[in-house]
C-alpha positions in Angstrom: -29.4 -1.2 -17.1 -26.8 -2.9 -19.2 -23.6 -1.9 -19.6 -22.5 -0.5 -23.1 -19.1 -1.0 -24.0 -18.9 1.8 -26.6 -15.6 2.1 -28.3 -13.2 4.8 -27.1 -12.0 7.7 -28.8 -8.7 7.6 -30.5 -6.1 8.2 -28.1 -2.7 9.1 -29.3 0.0 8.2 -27.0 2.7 11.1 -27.1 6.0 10.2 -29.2 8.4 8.1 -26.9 5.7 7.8 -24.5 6.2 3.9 -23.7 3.8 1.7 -22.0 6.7 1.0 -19.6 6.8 4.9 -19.0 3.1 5.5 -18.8 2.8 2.7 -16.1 5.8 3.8 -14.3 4.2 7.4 -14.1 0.9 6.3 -13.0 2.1 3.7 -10.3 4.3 6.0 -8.7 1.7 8.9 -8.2 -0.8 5.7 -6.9 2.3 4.3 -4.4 2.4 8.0 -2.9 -1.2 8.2 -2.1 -1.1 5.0 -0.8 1.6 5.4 1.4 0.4 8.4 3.2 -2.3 5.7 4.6 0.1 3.7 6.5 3.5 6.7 6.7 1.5 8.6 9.6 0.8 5.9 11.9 4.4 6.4 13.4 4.3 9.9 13.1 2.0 9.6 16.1 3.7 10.4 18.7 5.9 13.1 17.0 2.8 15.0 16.3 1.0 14.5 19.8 4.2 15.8 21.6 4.5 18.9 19.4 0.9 19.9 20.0 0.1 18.6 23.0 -3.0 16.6 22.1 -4.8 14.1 23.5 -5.1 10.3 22.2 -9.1 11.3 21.4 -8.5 14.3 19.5 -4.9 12.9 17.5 -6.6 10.0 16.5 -8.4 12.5 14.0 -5.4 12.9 12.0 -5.8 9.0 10.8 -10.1 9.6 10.7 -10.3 12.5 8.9 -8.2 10.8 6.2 -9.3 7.4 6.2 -13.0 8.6 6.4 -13.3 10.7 3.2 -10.9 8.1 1.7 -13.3 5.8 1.4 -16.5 7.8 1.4 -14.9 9.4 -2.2 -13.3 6.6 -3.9 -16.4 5.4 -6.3 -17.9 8.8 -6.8 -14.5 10.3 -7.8 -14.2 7.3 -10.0 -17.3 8.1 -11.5 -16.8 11.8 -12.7 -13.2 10.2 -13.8 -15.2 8.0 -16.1 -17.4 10.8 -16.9 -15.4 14.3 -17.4 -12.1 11.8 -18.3 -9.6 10.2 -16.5 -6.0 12.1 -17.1 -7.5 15.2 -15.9 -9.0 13.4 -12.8 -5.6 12.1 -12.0 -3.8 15.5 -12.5 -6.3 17.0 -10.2 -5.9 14.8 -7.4 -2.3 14.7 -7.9 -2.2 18.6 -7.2 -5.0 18.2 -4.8 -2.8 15.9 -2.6 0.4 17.4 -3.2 -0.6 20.7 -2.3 -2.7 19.8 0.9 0.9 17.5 1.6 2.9 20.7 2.0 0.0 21.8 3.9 -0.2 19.6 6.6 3.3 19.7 6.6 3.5 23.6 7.5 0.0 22.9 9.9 0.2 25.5 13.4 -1.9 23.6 15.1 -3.8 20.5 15.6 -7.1 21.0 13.7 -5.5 22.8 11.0 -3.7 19.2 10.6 -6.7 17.5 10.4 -8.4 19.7 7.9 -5.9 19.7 5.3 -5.3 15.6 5.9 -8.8 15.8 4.7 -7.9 17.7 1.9 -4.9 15.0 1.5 -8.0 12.2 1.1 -10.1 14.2 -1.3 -7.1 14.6 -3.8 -6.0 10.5 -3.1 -9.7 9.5 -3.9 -9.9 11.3 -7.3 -6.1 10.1 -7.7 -6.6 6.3 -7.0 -9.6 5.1 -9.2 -8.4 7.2 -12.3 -4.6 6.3 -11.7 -5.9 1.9 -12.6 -8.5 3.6 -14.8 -5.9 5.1 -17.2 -4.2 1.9 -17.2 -6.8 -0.3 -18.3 -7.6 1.9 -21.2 -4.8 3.9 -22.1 -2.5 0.9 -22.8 -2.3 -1.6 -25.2 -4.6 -4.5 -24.4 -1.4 -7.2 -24.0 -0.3 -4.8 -21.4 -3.1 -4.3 -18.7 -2.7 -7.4 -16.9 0.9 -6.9 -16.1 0.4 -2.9 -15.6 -2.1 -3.6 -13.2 -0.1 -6.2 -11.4 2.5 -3.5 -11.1 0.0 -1.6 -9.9 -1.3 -3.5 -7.2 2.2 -4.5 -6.2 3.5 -1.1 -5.5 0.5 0.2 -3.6 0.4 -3.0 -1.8 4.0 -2.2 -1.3 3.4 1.0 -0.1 1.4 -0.3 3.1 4.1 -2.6 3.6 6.9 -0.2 4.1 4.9 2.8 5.1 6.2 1.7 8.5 9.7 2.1 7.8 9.9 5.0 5.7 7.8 7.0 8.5 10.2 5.3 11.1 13.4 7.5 8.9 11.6 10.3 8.6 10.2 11.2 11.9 13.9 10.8 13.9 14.1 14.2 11.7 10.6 15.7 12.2 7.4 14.2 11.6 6.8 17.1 9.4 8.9 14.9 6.7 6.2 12.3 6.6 4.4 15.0 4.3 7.2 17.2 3.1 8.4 14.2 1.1 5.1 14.3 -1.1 5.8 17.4 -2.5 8.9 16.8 -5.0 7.5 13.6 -5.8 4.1 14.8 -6.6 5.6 17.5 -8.9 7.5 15.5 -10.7 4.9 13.0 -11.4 2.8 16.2 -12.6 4.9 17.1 -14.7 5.8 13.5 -16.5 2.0 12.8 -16.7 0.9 16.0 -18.5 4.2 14.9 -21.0 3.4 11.1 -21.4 -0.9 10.6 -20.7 -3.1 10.5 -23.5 -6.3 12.5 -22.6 -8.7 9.3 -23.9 -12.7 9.7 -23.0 -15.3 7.1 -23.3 -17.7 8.5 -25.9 -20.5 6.2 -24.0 -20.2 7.9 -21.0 -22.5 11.3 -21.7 -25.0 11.6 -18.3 -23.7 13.3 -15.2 -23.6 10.8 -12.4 -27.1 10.6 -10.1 -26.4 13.2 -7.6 -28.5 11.9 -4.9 -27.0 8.4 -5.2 -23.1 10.0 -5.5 -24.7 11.7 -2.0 -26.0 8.8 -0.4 -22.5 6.8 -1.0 -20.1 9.3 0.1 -22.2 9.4 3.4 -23.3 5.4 3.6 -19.0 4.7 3.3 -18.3 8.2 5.4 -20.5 7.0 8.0 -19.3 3.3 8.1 -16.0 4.4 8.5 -16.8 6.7 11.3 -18.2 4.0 13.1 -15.8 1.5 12.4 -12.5 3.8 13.5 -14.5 5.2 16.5 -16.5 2.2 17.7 -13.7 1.1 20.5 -14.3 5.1 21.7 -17.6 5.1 22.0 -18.4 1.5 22.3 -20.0 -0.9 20.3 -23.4 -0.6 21.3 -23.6 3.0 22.7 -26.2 5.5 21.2 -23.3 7.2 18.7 -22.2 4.0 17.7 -25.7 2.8 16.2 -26.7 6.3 15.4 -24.0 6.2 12.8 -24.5 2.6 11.6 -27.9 3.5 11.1 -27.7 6.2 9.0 -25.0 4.0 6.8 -27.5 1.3 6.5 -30.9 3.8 5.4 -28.0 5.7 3.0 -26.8 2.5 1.1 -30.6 1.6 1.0 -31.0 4.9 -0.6 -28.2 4.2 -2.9 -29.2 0.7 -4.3 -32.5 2.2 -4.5 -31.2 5.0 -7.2 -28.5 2.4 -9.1 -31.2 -0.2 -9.6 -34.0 2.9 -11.1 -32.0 6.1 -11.6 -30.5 6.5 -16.0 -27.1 7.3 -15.0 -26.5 5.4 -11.5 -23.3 5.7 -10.1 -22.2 2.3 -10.2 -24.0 0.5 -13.1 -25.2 -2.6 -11.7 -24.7 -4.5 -14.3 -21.0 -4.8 -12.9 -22.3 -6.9 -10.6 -23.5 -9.6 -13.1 -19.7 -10.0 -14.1 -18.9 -13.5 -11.5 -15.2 -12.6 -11.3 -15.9 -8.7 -10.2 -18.0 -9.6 -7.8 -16.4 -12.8 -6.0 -12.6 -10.6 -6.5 -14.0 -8.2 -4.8 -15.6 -10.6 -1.8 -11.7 -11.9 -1.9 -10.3 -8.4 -1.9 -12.6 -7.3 1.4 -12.3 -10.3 3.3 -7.8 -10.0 2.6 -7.6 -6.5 3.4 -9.1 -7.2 6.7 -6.4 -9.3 7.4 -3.7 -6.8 6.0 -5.2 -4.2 7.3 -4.8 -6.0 11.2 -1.6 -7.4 10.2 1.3 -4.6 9.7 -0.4 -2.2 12.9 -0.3 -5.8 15.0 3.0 -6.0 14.4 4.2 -3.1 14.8 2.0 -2.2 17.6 3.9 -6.0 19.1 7.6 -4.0 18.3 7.2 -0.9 19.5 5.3 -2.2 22.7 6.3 -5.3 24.8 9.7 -5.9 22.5 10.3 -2.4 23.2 12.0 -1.4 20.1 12.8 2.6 19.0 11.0 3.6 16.3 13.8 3.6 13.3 14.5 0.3 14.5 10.8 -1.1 14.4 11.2 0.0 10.8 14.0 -2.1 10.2 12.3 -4.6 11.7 9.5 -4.2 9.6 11.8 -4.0 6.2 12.0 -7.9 5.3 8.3 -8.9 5.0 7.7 -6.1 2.1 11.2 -7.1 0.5 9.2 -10.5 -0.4 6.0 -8.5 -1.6 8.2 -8.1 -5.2 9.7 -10.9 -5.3 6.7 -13.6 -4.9 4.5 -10.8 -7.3 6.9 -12.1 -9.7 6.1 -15.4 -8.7 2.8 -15.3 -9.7 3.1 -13.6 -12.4 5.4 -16.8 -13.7 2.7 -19.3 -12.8 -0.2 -17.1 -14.1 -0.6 -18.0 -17.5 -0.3 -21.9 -16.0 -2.4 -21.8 -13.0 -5.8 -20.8 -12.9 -6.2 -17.3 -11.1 -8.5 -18.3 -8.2 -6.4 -21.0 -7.5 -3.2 -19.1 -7.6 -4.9 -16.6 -5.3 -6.4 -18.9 -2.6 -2.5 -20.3 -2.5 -1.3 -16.7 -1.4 -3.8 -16.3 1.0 -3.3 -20.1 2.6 0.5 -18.4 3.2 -0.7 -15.6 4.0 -2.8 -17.5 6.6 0.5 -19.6 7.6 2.6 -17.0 8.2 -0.1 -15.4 10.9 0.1 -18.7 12.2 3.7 -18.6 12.7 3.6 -15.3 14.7 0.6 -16.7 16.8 2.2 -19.9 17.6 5.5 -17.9 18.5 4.2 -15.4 20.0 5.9 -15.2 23.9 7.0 -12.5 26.9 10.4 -12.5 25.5 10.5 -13.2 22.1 13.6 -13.3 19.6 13.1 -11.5 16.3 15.5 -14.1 14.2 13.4 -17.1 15.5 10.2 -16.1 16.4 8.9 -12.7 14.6 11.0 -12.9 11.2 9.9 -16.3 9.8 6.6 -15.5 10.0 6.9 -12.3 9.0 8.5 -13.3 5.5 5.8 -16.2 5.0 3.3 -13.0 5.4 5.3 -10.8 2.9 5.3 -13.8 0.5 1.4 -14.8 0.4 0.6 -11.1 -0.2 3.4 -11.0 -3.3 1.3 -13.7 -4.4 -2.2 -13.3 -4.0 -2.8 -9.4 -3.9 -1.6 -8.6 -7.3 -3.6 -11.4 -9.1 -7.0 -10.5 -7.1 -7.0 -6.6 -8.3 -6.0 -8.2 -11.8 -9.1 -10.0 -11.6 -11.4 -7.7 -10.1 -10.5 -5.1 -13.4 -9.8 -7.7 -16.2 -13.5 -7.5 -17.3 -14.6 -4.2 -17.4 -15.7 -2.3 -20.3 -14.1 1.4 -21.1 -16.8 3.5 -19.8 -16.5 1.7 -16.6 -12.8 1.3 -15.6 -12.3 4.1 -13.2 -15.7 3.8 -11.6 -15.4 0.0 -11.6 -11.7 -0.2 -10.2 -13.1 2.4 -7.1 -15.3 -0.4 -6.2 -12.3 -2.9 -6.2 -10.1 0.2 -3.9 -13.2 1.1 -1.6 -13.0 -2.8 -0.6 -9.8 -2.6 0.3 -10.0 0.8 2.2 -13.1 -0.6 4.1 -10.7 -3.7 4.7 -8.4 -1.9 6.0 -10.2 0.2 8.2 -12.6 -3.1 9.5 -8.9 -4.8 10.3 -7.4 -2.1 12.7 -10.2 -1.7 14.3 -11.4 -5.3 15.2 -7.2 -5.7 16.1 -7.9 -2.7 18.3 -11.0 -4.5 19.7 -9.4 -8.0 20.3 -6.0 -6.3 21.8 -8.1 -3.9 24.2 -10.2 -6.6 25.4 -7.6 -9.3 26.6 -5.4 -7.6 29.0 -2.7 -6.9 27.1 -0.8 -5.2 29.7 -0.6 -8.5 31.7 -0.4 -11.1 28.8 0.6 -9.4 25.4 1.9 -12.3 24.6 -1.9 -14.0 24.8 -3.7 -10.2 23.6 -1.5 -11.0 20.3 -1.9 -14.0 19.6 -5.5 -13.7 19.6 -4.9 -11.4 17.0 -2.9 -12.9 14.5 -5.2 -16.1 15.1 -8.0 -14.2 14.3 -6.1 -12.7 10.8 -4.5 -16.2 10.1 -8.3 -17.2 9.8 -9.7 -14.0 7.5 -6.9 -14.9 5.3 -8.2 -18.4 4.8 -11.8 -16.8 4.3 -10.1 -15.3 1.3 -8.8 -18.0 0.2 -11.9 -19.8 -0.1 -13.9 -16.9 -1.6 -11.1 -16.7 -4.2 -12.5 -20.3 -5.6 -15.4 -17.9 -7.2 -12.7 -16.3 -9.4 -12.7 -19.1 -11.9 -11.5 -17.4 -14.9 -7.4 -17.6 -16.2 -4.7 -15.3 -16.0 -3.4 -14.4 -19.2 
């Protein structure tokens, strides 16, 4: 099925209603979703001490989140494209900001981990139509920069996740979601001001059902296995059980995109070169972020034996130089070809996990041996991260831009979720209670080579940044 491009309907911006305004709007409603992936990891122990849960049954507050995260991302992006994108991202904005004074209020465990479900339901509708609303809604000059802003603040919100949580939770770690709420609201009420309500005329069919069905559980079901497979172990009964029924669902769902008239991802996305090897790139660097800030921290708060505030603090640098090399690249964009410019971030990327490897001691110091690495990390994601999601969306038609950028997001979530738990795997297996230093350094080996992975892959992506 080919992909038709069909013009959109006229969409009026409101008066004084800016690019600059409209992208500011939508980035900061996609930062706060993004955020709450990586805020509640040091909230932790905070909310295990209040309840008095076990390790098994806290870990669900992470699961249930990071599980329907990624199981929703590309159907929610496909009713987005379908029933229209501004009131897809006002849903989900509600959606998550309500369940974020939710969990916030939560009596008891399980009542957390229902509404942090509820949380990931609202930031998969958010997500896709949040980049979906920039690629159409503003003027064609102004995408490519939008959506490097847009990569570099949610990027930016995984970086300093960490150290926003770390503030928060020496008040309460009800805070981590309490601060949602006025932000959520007031993005609310800016985007029903400044959003154009713009629908692809093309788009007419409701998405196939059965192959939105067999997604949400292929991705639900990965995820499951991926977060729980250290639990259970990799080759117990569970383990397989759920990897099979991922593998027979995303057979079930190619089998419905390649024959069904309204599939939920067309696959004729797939015959665009740059989609396809950005998104290869996006996977295989999201592993590596996704291992490298919980490695880290896991490194600070552990055998450094820092608080957590000052683990934060710690932590602050490395994202100060996410900005500042974005920029970077954005000044050697229109010189440099894009995959080349990419596969440079992730080589330092890959040097700065080198840094930490090679460092990595029983007694290390922060200034000589954790810092310079750390900033050489900070600066190879400023510089390859942005221009990868930039790449991944410059080519897609109108009718697919929120469907199409939830394929780009559900490769970084499943990144993300593959990288903590093969660090989990490497740091549980070496005895990191005897040798940290050793259990580490495996691991930032291991993520200085998945970043060089990506930077081969990003040779695919041939086309310029303009």
């Amino acid at each position: 099925m080919a992909i038709q491009a069909a013009p959109p309907q006229e969409a009026v911006r409101p008066e004084g209603a800016r690019p600059s305004v409209i992208t500011f709007v939508v980035c900061s409603a996609a930062f706060m979703a993004m955020l709450d992936v990586f805020v509640v990891n040091v909230a932790f122990k905070g909310i295990g001490a209040e309840f008095g849960a076990r390790l098994a049954d806290l870990s669900w507050v992470l699961n249930a989140y990071t599980i329907l995260y990624a199981a929703l991302l590309i159907p929610a992006g496909r009713l987005a494209d379908r029933y229209g994108r501004k009131p897809a991202f006002l849903a989900g904005l509600v959606l998550f900001t309500a369940a974020s004074a939710a969990c916030s209020l939560a009596p008891q465990l399980w009542w957390l981990v229902f509404f942090r479900g509820v949380q990931a339901v609202g930031a998969a509708v958010l997500t896709p139509a949040s980049l979906g609303l920039l690629l159409t809604v503003l003027p064609a000059e102004r995408r490519a920069g939008a959506v490097r802003i847009w990569a570099t603040t949610s990027s930016f919100a995984g970086a300093v996740g960490p150290v926003v949580g770390g503030a928060l939770v020496e008040l309460s770690w009800r805070w981590v979601f309490v601060i949602n709420v006025p932000v959520g609201v007031a993005a609310f009420v800016a985007a029903r001001r400044v959003l154009p309500d713009l629908r692809e005329a093309s788009v007419v069919r409701m998405p196939d059902p059965v192959g939105t069905a067999a997604l949400a559980v292929a991705f639900g079901a990965a995820s499951l296995g991926l977060v729980k497979g250290q639990d259970w172990g990799w080759t117990g009964a569970q383990s397989l059980g759920v990897f099979a029924v991922a593998a027979v669902a995303i057979a079930v769902f190619v089998f419905r995109m390649l024959h069904h008239p309204s599939p939920v991802v067309d696959p004729a996305l797939f015959r665009i070169p740059a989609f396809v090897w950005a998104n290869i790139t996006v996977l295989m660097f999201c592993v590596a972020f996704g291992a490298v800030f919980p490695s880290v921290v896991l490194w600070l708060q552990g055998p450094v034996g820092y608080s957590t505030l000052v683990t934060g603090l710690a932590l602050a640098p490395g994202p100060v130089m996410v900005p500042v090399f974005a920029a970077v690249g954005r000044r050697l964009a229109s010189r440099v070809p894009a995959g080349a410019l990419v596969a440079a971030g992730n080589l330092v990327f890959a040097a700065g996990a080198v840094l930490l490897a090679a460092s990595a001691s029983s007694d290390p110091r922060y200034a000589t041996q954790i810092l310079p690495g750390w900033l050489v990390i900070g600066a190879g994601i400023g510089l390859a991260l942005p221009v990868m999601l930039t790449q991944a969306t410059a080519h897609l038609p109108g009718a697919q831009a929120a469907s199409g950028s939830a394929v780009v997001n559900t490769s970084r979530q499943l990144g993300y979720v593959l990288g903590v738990a093969i660090l989990i795997a490497i740091v549980s297996a070496a005895d990191s209670a005897r040798h940290p230093a050793h259990s580490f350094g495996q691991a930032w080996w291991f993520i200085a080579g998945t970043a060089a992975v990506s930077a081969a892959t990003a040779c695919g992506i041939t086309s310029r940044q303009r």
